[in-house]
C-alpha positions in Angstrom: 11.3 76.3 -44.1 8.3 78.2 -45.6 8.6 81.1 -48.2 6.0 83.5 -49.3 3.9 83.5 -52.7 2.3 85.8 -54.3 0.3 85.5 -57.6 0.1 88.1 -59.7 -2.2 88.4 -62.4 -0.8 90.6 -65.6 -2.4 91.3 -69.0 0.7 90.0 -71.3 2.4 87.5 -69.9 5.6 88.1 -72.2 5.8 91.9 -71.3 5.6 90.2 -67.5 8.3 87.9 -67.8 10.6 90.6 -68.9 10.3 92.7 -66.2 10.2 90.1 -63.5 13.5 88.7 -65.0 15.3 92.1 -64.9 13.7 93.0 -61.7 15.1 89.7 -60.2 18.2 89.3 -62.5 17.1 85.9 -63.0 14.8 84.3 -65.4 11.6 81.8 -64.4 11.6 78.0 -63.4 8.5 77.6 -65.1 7.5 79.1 -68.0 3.8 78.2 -70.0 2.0 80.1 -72.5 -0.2 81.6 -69.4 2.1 81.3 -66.5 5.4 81.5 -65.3 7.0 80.9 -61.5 10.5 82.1 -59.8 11.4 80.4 -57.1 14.1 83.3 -54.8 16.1 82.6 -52.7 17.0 86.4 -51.9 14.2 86.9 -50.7 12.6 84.2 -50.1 9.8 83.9 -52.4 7.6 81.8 -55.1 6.1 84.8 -56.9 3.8 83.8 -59.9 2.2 85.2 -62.3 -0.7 84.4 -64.7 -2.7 85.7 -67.6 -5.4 84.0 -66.9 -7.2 85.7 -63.7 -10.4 88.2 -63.6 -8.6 91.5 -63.2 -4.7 92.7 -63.6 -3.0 93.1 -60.4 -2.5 90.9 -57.2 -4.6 87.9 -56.9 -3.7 85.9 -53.7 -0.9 85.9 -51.6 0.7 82.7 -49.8 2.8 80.7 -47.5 4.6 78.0 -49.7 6.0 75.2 -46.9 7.9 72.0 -47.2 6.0 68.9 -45.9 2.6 67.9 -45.2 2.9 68.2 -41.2 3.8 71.9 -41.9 0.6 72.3 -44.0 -1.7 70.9 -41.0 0.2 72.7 -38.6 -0.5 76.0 -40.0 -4.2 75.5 -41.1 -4.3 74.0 -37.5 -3.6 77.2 -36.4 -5.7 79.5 -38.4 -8.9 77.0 -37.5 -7.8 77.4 -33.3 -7.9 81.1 -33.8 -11.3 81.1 -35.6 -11.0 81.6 -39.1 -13.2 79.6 -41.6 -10.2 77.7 -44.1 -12.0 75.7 -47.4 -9.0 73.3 -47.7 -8.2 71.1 -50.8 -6.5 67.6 -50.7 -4.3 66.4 -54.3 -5.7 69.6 -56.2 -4.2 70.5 -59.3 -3.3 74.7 -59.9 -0.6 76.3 -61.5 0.6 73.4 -63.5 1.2 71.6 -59.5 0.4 69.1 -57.7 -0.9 70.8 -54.1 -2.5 70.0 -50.7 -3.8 73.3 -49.9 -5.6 75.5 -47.3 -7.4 78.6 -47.9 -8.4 81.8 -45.9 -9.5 85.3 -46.3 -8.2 87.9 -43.8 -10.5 90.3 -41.6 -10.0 92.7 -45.0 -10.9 90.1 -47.5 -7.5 89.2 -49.0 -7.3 85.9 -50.0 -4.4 83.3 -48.5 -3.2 80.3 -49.6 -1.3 77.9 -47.5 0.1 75.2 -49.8 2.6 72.1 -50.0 3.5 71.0 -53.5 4.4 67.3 -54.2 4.1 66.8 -57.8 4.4 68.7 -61.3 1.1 68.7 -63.8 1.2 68.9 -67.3 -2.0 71.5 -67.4 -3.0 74.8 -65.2 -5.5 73.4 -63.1 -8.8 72.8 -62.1 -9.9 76.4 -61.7 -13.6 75.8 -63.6 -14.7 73.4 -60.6 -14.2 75.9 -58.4 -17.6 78.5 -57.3 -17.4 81.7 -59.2 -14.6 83.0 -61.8 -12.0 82.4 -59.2 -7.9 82.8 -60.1 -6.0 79.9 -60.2 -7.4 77.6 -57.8 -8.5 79.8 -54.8 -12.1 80.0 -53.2 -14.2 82.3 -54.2 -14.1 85.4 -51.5 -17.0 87.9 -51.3 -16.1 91.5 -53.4 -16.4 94.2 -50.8 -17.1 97.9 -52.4 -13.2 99.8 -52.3 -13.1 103.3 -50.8 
C-alpha cells in the first residue's frame, strides 16, 4: 500500500510541531532537534518537516511504498513514460534508511519515490548531493515564478 509524503520545510521547528500536532490531534513518531515525522493513517500520509531546508514552505512531495518490487515498479513506470529519475540505492535522509527514486514534473516540482528499510541515527547525507538541495533530493533547475 503506498501513502503520500510531503516535506515541509518550517523556520522553528518547535512552533511546527505544535501546530502539526493540533492540526492532526496526534503528536510525531519522530522527533529530532531539526526534524520530526507523522505517520496518518486518516489520511494516509508521512508528512515531514524540517528546519534545515533553503527556503520555508514545501520542499518535495512523495509516494512512500512498502517493498522494494513496489519501488522498481513505480520508477519503472515513470522511466517507460519518459521522465529522467536520478535514483539512489541504501541512501541515508531524514534520519532513514531509503532506496529512492527521484523526478521533477513537467512544472518542476520535485518527487520522491521511496522505500524505507532501516532507522539512522543522523539526518542524512544531504552535503554529497549537487547544489544546497533539502534533505536528500536532487538538485532541480529554479524556474523564474509569475
Amino acid at each position: 500500500m503506498k501513502r503520500i509524503h510531503l516535506h515541509v520545510s518550517v523556520p522553528d521547528i518547535d512552533q511546527a510541531i505544535a501546530f502539526y500536532t493540533t492540526l492532526f490531534d496526534a503528536p510525531p513518531v519522530v522527533v529530532k532537534t531539526d526534524y520530526a515525522k507523522w505517520m496518518l493513517e486518516d489520511p494516509r500520509v508521512n508528512l515531514a518537516i524540517s528546519s534545515r531546508a533553503r527556503a520555508a514552505g514545501v520542499d518535495h512531495v512523495g509516494i512512500q511504498v512498502d517493498s522494494a518490487a513496489e519501488l522498481a515498479e513505480l520508477a519503472g513506470r515513470l522511466k517507460a513514460a519518459g521522465s529522467q529519475t536520478i535514483d539512489q540505492e541504501a541512501t541515508t535522509c531524514c534520519y532513514a534508511k531509503s532506496d529512492k527514486s527521484w523526478v521533477a514534473d513537467p512544472a518542476g516540482v520535485r518527487w520522491e519515490s521511496f522505500y524505507t528499510h532501516g532507522e539512522a541515527t543522523a539526518y542524512g547525507e544531504d552535503e554529497a548531493l549537487p547544489s544546497p538541495a533539502a534533505c536528500c533530493a536532487p538538485a532541480v533547475s529554479e524556474k523564474a515564478c509569475c
